[in-house]
C-alpha positions in Angstrom: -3.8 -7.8 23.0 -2.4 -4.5 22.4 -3.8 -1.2 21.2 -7.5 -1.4 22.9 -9.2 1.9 23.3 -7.2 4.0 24.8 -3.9 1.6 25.1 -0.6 2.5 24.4 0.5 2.7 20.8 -1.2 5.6 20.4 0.1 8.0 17.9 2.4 10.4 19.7 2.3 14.0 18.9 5.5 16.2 18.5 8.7 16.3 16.8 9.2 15.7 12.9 5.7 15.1 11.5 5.2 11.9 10.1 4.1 11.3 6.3 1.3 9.7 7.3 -0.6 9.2 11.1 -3.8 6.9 11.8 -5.3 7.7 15.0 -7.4 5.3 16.7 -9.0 4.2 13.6 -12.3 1.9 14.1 -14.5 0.5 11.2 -17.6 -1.9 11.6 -19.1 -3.7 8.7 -22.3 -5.4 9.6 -22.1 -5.9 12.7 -18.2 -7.0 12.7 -15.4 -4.6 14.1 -12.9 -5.1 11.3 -10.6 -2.2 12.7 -10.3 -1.3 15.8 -8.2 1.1 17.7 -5.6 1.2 14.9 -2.7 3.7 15.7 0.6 3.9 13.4 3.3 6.5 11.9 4.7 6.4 8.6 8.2 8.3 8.2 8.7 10.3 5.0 10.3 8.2 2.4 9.8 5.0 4.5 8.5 1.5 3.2 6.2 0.3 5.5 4.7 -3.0 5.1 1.4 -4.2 6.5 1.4 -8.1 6.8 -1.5 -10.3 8.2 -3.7 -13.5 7.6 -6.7 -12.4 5.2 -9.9 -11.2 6.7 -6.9 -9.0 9.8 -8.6 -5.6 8.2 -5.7 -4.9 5.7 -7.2 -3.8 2.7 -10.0 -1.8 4.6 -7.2 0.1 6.2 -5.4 0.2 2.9 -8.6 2.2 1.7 -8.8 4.5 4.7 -5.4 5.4 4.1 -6.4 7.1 0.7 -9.5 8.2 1.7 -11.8 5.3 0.1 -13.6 4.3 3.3 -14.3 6.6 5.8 -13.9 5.6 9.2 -16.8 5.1 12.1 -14.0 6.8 14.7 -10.4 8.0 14.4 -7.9 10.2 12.0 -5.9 9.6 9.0 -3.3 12.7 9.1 -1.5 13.2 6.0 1.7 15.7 6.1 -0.3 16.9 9.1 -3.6 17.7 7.4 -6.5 15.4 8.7 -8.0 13.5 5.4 -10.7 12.4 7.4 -12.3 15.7 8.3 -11.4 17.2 5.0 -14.1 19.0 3.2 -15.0 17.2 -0.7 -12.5 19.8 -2.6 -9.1 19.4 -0.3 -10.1 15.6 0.2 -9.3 15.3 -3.6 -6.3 17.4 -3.3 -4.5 15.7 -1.0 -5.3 11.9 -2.1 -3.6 13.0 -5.4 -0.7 12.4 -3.4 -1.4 9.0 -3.7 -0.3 6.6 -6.2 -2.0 3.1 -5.9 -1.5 0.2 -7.3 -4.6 -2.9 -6.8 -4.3 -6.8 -6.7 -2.9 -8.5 -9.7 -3.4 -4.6 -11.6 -6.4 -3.8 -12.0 -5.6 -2.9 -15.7 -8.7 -1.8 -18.3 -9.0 -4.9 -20.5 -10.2 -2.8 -23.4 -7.2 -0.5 -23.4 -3.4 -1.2 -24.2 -0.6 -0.8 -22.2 -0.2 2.5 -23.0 -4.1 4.0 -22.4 -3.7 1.8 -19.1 -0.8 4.3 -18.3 -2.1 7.0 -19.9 -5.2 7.1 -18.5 -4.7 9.4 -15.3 -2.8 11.9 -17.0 -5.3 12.5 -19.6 -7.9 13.1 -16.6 -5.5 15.0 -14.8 -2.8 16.6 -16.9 -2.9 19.2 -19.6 0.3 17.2 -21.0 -0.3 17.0 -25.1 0.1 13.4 -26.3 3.2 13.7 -27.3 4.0 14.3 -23.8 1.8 11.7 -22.5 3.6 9.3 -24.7 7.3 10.0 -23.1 5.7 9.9 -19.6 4.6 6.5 -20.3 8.3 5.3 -21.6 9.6 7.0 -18.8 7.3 5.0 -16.6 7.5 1.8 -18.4 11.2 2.0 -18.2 11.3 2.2 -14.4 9.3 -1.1 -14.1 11.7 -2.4 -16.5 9.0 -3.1 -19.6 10.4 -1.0 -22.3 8.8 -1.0 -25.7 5.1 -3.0 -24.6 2.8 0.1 -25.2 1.1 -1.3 -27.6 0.6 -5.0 -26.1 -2.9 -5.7 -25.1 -3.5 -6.6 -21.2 -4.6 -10.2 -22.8 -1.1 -10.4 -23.8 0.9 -10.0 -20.2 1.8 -12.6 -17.7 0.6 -11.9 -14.2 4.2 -10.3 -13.2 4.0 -7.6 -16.2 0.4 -7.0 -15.7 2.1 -5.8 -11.9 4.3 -4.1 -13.5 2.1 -1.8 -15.3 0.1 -1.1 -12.7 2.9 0.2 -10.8 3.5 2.2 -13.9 0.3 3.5 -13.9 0.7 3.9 -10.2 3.7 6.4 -10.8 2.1 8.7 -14.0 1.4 11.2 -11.7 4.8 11.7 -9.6 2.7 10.6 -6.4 4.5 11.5 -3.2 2.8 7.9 -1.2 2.5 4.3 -3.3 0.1 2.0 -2.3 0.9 -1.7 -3.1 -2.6 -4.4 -2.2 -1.1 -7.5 -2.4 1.5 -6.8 -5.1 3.0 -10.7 -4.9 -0.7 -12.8 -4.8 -0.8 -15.4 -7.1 2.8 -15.0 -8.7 5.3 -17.9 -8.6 8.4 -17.6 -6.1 11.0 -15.8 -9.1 8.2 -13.7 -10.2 7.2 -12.7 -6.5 11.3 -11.2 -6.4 11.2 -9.9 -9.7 8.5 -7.7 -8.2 10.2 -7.2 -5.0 13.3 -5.9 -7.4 11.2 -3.7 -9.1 9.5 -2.1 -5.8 12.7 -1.4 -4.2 14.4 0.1 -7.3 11.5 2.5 -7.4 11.8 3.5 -3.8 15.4 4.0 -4.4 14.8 6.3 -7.5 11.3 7.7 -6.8 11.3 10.4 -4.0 7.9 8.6 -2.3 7.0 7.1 0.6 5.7 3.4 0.2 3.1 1.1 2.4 2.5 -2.1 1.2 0.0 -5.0 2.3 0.9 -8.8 2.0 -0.1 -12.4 3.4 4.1 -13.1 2.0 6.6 -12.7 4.9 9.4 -13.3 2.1 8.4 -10.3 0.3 8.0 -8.3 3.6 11.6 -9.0 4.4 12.7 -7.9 1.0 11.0 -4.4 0.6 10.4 -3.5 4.3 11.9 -0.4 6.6 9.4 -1.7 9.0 7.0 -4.1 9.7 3.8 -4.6 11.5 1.4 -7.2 12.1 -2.6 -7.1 12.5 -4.2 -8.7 13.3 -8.3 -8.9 14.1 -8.4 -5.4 13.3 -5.4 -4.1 15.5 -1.7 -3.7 15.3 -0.2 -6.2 17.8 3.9 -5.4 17.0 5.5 -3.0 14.9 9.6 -3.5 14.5 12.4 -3.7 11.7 12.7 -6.7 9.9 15.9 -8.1 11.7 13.6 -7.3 14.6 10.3 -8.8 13.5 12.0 -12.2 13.1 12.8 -12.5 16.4 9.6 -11.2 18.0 8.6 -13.3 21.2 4.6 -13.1 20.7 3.7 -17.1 19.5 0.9 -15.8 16.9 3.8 -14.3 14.9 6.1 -16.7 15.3 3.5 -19.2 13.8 3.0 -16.8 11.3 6.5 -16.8 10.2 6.7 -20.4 10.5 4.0 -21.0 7.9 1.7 -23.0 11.0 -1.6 -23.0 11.4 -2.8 -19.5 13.7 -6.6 -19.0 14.9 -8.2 -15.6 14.4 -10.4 -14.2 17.1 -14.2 -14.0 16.2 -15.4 -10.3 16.7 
């Protein structure tokens, strides 16, 4: 399997620097190597997607990306500055280039849909609330749910709740979005509703996008590029047109929907 200590795949230096660089990234959790040796680039305004069975690793390197975890070995390079070795007070600086948005939203079930939104730019804004108000249209408008401030979160289907977590995702003009499993649980016309809707914001949101999913449909639709992990490493990376044809019979079964058998670490 590719991208073993010291294998090639390694993050190559020179050139245009990428938006984002992981550098033999490891991470063990009791006992279990649930990332190991992962190496990748992430071009400036790319979408990346990050696709794999659950339990490959790809929410624990979702959180290294943005600084959540820190890893046991390795480097997460953002616009060239190393996030990993960053002292408490630049850490936070450069994770608030970071939008992210969780599974199924993550919203505050005592709030509306506007203190959902406006929540992170009353922490970190000195916008009035008149201000904070148009953000929030602004926002809700490029998700396409004009006019539901004031709806409670009890009150939203699972594709709106999405929605306004990308919203809430975008309140601070982040630079890097962060989609966990934007499609889980959502029906197939939902699922490309939200597909729309992420696409539309890459083409009218100057950010970069990485995005983890299980749905090979939805990687199709919303992916530059693609890669696969699997138990904890990167086995391919190519473009969609690409990917499809791939020769390796683990992600062929993938893409066929078959039955594939993980490795136990």
């Amino acid at each position: 399997m590719a991208n073993t200590r010291g294998d090639a795949g390694r993050v190559e230096q020179g050139g245009s620097a990428p938006k984002i660089a992981v550098i033999d990234l490891w991470k063990t959790f009791a006992g279990r190597e649930v990332l190991r040796g992962i190496n990748l680039e992430v071009d400036a305004g790319e979408s990346f997607v990050i696709v794999g069975q659950s339990g490959a690793g790809k929410s624990v390197l979702l959180k290294h990306l943005i600084g959540l975890i820190a890893p046991d070995q390795g480097h997460v390079i953002i616009d060239g500055e190393d996030l990993t070795n960053s002292d408490a007070a630049r850490s936070l600086e450069i994770r608030r280039k970071f939008g992210m948005s969780f599974q199924e939203g993550a919203l505050f079930d005592s709030m509306d849909v506007l203190g959902n939104i406006a929540f992170p730019l009353m922490r970190h804004t000195r916008m009035s609330g008149d201000e904070i108000a148009a953000r929030v249209r602004q926002c809700l408008a490029l998700v396409h749910l004009e006019g539901v401030e004031r709806k409670a979160t009890s009150e939203l289907s699972g594709g709106m709740r999405r929605r306004v977590g990308f919203a809430r995702a975008i309140a601070l003009q982040p630079e890097i979005l962060l989609f966990d499993e934007p499609n889980t649980g959502l029906d197939p016309i939902t699922s490309g509703v939200i597909d729309g809707v992420i696409v539309e914001m890459r083409e009218h949101l100057d950010v970069t996008m990485v995005t983890i999913t299980h749905d090979m449909k939805s990687a199709f639709r919303i992916a530059d590029r693609i890669a696969m992990l699997r138990n904890g490493q990167i086995i391919a990376t190519a473009r969609p047109e690409a990917f499809r044809s791939l020769a390796d019979p683990y992600i062929q079964k993938f893409l066929a929907g078959e039955p594939v058998e993980e490795e136990v670490a």
